[in-house]
Backbone and ligand atoms as CSV (ligand in chain L), in Angstrom:
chain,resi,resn,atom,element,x,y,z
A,1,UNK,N,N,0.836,-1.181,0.000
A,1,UNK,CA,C,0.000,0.000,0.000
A,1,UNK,C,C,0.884,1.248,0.000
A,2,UNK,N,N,0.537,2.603,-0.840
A,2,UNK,CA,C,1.006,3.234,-0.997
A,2,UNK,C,C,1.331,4.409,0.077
A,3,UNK,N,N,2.090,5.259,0.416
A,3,UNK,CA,C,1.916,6.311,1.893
A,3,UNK,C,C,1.044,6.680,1.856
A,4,UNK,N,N,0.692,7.577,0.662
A,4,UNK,CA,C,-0.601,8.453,0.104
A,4,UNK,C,C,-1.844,7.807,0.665
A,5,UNK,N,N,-1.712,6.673,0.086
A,5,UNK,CA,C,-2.911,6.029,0.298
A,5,UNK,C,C,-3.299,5.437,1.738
A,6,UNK,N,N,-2.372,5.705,2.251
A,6,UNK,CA,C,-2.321,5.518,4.286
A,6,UNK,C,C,-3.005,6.460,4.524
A,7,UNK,N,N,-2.236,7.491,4.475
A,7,UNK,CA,C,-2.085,9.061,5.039
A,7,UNK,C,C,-3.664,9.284,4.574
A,8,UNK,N,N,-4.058,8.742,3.578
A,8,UNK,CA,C,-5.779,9.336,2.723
A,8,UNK,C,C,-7.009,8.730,3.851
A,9,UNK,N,N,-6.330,7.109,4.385
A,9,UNK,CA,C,-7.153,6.168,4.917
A,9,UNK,C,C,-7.245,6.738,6.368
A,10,UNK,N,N,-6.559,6.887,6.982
A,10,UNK,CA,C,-5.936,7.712,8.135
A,10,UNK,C,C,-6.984,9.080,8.167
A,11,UNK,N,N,-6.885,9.749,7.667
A,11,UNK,CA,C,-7.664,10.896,7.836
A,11,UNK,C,C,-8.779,10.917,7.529
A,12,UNK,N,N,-9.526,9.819,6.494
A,12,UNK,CA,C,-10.964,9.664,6.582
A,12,UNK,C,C,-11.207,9.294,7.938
A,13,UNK,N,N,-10.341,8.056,8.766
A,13,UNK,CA,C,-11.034,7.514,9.559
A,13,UNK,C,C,-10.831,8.489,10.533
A,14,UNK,N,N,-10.332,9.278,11.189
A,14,UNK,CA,C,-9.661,10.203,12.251
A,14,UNK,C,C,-9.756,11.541,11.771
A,15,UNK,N,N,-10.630,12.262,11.403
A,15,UNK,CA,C,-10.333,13.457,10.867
A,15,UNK,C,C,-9.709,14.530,11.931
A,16,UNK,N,N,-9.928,14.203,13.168
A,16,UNK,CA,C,-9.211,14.847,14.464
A,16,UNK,C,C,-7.755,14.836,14.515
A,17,UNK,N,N,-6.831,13.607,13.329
A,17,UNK,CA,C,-5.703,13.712,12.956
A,17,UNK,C,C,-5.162,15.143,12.527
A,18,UNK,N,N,-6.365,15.885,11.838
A,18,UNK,CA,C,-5.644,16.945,11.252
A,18,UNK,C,C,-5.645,18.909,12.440
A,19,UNK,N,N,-6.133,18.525,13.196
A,19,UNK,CA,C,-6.059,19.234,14.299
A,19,UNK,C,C,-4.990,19.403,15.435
A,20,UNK,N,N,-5.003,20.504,16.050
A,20,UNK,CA,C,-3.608,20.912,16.822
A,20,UNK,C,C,-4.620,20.812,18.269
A,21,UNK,N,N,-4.044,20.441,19.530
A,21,UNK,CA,C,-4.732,20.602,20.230
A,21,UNK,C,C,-4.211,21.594,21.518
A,22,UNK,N,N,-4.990,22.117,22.294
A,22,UNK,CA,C,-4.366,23.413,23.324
A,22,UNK,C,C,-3.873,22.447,24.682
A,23,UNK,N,N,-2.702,22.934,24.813
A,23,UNK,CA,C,-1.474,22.841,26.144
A,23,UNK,C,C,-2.512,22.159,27.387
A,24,UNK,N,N,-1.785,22.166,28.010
A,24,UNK,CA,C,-2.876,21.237,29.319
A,24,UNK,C,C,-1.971,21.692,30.791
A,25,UNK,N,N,-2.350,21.875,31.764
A,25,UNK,CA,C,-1.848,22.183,33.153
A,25,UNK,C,C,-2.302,21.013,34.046
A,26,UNK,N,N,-0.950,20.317,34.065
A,26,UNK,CA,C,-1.173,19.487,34.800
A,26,UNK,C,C,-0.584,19.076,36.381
A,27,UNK,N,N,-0.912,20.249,37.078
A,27,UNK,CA,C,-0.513,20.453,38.359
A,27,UNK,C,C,-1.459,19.499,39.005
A,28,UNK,N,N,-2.390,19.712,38.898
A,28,UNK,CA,C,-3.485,19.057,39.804
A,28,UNK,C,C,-4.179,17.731,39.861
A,29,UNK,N,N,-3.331,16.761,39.318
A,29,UNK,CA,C,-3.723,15.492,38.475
A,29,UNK,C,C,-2.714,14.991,38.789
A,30,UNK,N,N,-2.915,13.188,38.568
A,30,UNK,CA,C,-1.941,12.510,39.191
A,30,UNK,C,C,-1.190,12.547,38.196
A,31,UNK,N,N,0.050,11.371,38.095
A,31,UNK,CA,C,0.510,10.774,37.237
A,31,UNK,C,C,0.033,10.146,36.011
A,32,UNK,N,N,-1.091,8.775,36.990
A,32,UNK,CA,C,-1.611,8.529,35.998
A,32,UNK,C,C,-2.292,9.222,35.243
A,33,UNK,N,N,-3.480,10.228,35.796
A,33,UNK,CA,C,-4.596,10.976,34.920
A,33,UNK,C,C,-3.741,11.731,33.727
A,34,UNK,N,N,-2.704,12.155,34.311
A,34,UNK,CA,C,-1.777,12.948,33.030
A,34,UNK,C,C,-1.434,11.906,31.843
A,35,UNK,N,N,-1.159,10.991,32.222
A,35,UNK,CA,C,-1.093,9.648,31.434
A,35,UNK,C,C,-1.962,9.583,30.466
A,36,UNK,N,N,-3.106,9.342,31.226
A,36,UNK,CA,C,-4.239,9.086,30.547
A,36,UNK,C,C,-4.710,10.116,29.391
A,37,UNK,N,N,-4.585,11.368,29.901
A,37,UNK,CA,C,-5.264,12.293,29.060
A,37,UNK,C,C,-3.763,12.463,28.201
A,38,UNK,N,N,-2.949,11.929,27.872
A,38,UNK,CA,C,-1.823,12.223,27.115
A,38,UNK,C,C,-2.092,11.108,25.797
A,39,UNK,N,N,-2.397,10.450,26.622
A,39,UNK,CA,C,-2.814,9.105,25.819
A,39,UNK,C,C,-3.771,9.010,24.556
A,40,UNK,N,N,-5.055,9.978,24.906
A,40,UNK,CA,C,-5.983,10.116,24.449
A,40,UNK,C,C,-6.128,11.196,23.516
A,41,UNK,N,N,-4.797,12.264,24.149
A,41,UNK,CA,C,-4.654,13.605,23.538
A,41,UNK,C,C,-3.435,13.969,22.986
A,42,UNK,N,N,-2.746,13.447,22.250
A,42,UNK,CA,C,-1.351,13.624,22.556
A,42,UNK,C,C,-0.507,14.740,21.591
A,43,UNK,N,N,-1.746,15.893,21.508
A,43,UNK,CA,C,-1.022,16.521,20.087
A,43,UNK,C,C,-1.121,16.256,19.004
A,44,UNK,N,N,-2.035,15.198,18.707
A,44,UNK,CA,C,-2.129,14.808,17.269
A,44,UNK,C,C,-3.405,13.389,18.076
A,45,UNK,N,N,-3.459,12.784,16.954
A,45,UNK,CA,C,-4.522,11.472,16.907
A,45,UNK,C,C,-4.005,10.680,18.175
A,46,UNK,N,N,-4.971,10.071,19.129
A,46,UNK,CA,C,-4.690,9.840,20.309
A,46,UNK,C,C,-4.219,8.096,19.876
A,47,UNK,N,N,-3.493,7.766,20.968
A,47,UNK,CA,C,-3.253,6.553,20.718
A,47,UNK,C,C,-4.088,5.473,20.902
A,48,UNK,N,N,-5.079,5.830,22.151
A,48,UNK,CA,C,-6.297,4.828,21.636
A,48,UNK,C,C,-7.014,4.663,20.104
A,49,UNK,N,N,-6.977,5.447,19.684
A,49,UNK,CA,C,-7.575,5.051,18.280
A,49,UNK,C,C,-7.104,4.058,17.473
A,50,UNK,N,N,-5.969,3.660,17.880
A,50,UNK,CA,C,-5.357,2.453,17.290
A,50,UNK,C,C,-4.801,2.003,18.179
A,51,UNK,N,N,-4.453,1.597,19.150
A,51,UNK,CA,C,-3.918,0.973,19.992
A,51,UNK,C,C,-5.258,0.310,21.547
A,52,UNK,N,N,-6.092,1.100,20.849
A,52,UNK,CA,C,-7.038,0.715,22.192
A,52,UNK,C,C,-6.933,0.802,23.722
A,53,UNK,N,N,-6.889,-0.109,24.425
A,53,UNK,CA,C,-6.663,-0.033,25.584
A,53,UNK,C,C,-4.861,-0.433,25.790
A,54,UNK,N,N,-4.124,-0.475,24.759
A,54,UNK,CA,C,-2.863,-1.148,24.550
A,54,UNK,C,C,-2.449,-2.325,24.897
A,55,UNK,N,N,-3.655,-3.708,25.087
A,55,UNK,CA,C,-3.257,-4.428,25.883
A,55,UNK,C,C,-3.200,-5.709,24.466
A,56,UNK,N,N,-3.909,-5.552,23.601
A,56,UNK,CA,C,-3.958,-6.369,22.184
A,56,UNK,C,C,-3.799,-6.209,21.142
A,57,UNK,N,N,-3.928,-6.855,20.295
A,57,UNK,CA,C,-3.546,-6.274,18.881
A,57,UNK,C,C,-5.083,-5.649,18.307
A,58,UNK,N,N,-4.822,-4.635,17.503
A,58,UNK,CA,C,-5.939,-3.940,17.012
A,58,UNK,C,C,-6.324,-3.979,15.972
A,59,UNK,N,N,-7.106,-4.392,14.845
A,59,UNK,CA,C,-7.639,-4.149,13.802
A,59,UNK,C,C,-7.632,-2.790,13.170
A,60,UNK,N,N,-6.854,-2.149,13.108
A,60,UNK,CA,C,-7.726,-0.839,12.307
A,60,UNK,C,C,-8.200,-0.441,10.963
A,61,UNK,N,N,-7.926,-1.287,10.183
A,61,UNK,CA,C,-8.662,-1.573,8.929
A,61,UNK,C,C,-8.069,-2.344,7.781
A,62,UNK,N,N,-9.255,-3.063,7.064
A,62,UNK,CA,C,-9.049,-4.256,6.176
A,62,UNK,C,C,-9.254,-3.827,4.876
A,63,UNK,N,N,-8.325,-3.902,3.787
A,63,UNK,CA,C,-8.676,-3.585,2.427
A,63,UNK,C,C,-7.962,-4.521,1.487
A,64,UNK,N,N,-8.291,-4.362,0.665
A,64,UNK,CA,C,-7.799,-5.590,-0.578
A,64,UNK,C,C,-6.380,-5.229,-1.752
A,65,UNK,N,N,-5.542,-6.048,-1.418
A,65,UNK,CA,C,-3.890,-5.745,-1.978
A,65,UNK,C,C,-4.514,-5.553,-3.701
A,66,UNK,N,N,-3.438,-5.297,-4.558
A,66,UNK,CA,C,-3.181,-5.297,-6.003
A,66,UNK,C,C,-4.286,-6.509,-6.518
A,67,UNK,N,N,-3.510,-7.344,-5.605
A,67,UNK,CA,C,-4.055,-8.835,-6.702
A,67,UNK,C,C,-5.526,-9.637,-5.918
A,68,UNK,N,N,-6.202,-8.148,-5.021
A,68,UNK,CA,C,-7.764,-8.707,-5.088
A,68,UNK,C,C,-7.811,-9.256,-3.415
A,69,UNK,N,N,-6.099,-9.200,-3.012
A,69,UNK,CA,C,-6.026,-10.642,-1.656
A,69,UNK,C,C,-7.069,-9.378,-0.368
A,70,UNK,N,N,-7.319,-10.187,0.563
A,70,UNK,CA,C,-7.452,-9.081,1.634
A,70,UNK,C,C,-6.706,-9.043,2.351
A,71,UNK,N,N,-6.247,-7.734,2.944
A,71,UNK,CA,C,-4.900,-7.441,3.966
A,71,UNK,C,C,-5.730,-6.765,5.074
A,72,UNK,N,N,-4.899,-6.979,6.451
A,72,UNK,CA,C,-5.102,-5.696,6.973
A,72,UNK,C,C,-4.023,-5.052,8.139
A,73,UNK,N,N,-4.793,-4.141,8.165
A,73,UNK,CA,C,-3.983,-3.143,9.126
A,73,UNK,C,C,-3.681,-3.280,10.361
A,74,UNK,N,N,-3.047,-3.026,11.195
A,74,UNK,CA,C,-3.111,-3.756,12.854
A,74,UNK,C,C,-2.061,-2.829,13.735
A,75,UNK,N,N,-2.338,-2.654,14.844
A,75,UNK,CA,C,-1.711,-1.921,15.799
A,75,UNK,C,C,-0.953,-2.768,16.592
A,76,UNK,N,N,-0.255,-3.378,16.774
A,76,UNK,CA,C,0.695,-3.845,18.015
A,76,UNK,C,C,-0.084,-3.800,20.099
A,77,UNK,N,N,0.184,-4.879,20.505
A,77,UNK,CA,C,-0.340,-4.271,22.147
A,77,UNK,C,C,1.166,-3.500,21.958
A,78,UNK,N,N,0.920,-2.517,23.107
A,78,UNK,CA,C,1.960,-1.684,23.799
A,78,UNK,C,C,2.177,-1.515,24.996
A,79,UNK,N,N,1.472,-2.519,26.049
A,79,UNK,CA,C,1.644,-2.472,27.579
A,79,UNK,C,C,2.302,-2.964,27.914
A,80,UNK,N,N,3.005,-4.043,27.693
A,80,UNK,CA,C,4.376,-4.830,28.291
A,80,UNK,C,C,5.387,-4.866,27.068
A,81,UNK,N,N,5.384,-3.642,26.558
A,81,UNK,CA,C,6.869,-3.052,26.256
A,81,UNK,C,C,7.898,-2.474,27.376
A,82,UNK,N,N,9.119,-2.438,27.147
A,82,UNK,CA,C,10.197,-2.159,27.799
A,82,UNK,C,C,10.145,-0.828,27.623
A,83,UNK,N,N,10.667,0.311,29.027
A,83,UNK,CA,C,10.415,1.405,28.422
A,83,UNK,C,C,11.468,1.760,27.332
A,84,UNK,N,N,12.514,1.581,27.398
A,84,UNK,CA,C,13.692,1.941,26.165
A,84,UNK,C,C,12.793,1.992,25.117
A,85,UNK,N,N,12.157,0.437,24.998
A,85,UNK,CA,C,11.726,0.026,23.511
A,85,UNK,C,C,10.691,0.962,22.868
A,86,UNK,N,N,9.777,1.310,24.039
A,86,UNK,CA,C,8.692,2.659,24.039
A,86,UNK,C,C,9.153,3.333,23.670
A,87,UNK,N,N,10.144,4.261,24.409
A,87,UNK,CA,C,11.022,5.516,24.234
A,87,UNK,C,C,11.329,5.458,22.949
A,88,UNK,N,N,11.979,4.236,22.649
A,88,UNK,CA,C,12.890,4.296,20.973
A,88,UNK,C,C,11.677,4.735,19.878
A,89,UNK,N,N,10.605,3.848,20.495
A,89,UNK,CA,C,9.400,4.165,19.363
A,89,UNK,C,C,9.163,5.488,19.067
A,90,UNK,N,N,9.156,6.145,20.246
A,90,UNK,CA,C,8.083,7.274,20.214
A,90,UNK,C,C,9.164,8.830,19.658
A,91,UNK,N,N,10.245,8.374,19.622
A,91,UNK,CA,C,11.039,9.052,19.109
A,91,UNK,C,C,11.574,8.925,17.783
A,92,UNK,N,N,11.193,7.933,17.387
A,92,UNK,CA,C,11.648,7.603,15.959
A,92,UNK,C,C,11.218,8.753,14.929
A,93,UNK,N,N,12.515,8.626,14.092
A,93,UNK,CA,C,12.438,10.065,13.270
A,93,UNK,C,C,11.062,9.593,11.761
A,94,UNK,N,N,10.917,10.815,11.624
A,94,UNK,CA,C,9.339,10.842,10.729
A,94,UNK,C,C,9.659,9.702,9.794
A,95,UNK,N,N,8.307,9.254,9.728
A,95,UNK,CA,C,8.442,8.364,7.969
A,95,UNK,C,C,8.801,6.803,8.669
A,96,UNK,N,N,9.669,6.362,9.772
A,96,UNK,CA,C,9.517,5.441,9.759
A,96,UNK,C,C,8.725,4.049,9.961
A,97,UNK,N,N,7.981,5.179,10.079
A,97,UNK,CA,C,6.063,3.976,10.309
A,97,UNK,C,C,5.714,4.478,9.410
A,98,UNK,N,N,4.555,3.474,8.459
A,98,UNK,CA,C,3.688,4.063,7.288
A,98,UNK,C,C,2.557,4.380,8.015
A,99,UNK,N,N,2.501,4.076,9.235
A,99,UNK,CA,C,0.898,4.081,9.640
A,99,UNK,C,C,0.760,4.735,11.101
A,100,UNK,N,N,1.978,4.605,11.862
A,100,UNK,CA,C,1.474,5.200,12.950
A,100,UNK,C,C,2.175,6.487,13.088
A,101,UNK,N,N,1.486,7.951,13.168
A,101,UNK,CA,C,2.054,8.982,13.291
A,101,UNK,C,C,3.364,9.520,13.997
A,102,UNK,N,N,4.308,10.380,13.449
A,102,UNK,CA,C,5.323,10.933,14.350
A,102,UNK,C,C,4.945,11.878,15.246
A,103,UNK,N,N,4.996,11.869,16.674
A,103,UNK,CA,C,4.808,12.821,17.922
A,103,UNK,C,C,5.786,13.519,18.085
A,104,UNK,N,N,5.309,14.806,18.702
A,104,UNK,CA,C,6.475,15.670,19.235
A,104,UNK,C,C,6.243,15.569,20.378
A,105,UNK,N,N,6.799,14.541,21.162
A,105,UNK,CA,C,6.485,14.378,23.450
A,105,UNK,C,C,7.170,14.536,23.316
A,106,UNK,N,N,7.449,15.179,24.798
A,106,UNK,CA,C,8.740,15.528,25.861
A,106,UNK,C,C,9.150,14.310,26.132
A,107,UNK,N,N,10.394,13.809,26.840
A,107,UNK,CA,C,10.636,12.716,27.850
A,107,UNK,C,C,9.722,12.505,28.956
A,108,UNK,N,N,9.372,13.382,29.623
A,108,UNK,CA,C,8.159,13.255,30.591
A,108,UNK,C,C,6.999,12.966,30.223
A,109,UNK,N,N,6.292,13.714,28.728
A,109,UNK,CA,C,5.535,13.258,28.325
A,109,UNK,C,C,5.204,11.606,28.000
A,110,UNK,N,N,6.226,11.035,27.222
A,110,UNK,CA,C,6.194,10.086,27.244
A,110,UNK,C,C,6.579,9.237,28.197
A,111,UNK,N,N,7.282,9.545,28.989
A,111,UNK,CA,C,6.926,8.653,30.532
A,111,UNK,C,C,5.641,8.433,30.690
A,112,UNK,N,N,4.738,9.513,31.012
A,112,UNK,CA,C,3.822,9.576,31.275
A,112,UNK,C,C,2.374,8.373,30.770
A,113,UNK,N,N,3.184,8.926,29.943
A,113,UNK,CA,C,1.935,7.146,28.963
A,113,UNK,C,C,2.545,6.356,28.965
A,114,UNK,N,N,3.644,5.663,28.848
A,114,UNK,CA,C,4.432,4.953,29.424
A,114,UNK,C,C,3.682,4.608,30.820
A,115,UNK,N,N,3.730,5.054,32.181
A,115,UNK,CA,C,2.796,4.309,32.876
A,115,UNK,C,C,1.865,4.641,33.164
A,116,UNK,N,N,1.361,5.125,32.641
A,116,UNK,CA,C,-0.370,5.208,31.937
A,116,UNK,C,C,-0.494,3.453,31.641
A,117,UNK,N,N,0.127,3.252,30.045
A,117,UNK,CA,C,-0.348,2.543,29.686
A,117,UNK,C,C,0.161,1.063,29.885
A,118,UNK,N,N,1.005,0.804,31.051
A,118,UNK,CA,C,1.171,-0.146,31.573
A,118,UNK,C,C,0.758,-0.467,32.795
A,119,UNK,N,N,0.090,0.559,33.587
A,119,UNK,CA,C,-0.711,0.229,34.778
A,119,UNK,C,C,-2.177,-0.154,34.649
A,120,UNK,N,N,-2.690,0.678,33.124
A,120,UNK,CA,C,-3.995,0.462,32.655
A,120,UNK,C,C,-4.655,-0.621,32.938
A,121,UNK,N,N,-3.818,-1.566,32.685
A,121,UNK,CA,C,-4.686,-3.385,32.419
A,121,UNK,C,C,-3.728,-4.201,33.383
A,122,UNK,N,N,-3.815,-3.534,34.597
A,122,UNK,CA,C,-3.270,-3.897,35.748
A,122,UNK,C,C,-4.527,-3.631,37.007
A,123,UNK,N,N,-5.247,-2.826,36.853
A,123,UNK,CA,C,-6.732,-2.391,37.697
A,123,UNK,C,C,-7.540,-3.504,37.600
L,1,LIG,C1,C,-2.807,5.614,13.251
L,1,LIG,C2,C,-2.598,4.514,14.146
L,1,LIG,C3,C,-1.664,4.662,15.333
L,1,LIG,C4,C,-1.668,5.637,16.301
L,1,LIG,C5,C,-2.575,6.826,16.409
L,1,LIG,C6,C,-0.609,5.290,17.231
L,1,LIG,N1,N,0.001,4.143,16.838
L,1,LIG,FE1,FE,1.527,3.208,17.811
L,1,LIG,N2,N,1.655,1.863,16.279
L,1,LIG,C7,C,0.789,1.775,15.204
L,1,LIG,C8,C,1.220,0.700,14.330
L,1,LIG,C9,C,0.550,0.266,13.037
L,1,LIG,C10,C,2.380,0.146,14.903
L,1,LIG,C11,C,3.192,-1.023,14.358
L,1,LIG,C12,C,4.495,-0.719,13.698
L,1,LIG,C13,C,4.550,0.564,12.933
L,1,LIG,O1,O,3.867,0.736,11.922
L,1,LIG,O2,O,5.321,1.418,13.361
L,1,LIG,C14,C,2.618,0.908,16.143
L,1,LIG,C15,C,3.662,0.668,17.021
L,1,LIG,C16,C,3.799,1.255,18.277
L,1,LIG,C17,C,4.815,0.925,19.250
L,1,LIG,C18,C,5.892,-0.136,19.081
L,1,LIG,C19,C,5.340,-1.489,19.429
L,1,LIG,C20,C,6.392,-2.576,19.411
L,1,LIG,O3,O,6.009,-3.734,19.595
L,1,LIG,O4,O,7.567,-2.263,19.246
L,1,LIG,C21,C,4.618,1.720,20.343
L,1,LIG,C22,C,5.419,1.749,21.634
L,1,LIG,C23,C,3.485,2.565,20.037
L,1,LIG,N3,N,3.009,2.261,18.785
L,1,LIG,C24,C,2.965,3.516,20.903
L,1,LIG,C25,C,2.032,4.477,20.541
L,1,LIG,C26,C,1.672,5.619,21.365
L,1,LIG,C27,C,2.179,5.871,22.779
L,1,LIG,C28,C,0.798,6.353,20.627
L,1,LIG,C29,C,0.223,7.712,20.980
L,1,LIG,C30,C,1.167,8.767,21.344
L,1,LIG,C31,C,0.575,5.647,19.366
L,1,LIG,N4,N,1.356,4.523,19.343
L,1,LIG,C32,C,-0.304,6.047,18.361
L,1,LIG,C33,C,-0.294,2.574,14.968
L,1,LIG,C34,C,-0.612,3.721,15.685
């Protein structure tokens, strides 16, 4: 599948992809809640939208290759990742995912979902 044709599929399904969202003060909130709402909000398309609760693999959509086959799309769980391995992800320079967006988090930021989303499916 082509980028174009990601980037096209992507924004039908998420049109909130193409939006900036306003700063957040997070004095008064735990860890986790900052987590959480980082998770959901993160400056761009939240990571639940494809990642879900991060505890399974995700479906996010099925379409049919060149030669007619059906393929599909899928999100990775992300809760019992290592944080390095997190970190490495979430920093990876643009372009190297066809499908899952490049973020601009802080280190804290991404801590933050980081255990967010490994305490999640621990409750
Ligand atoms: C548009 C869908 C999409 C969104 C939104 C998204 N991801 Fe992903 N993510 C993927 C896909 C697909 C992969 C699998 C490999 C790839 O394409 O990079 C992935 C891979 C990952 C990985 C690596 C998993 C592994 O096994 O190494 C981590 C960590 C991750 N995502 C975290 C996040 C976090 C945190 C957010 C929000 C800030 C997020 N993702 C938002 C689609 C998405």
């Amino acid at each position: 599948m082509k980028y174009n044709t990601v980037v096209f599929i992507i924004s039908f399904l998420f049109p909130s992809f193409l939006y900036a969202n306003e700063p957040i003060d997070a004095s008064f909130i735990t860890k986790f809640e900052y987590g959480a709402m980082l998770y959901r909000n993160p400056r761009g398309i939240g990571c639940n939208k494809c990642h879900g609760k991060g505890d399974k693999t995700v479906t996010i959509a099925m379409y049919k290759d060149k030669k007619g086959i059906t393929q599909s799309l899928k999100a990775p769980p992300i809760s019992k990742l290592s944080y390095v391995s997190f970190m490495a992800k979430l920093k990876a320079k643009k372009n190297r995912s066809l499908v899952m967006p490049t973020y601009f988090l802080t280190d804290d930021e991404i801590k933050s979902i980081y255990h967010y989303v490994t305490n999640l499916n621990k409750k």
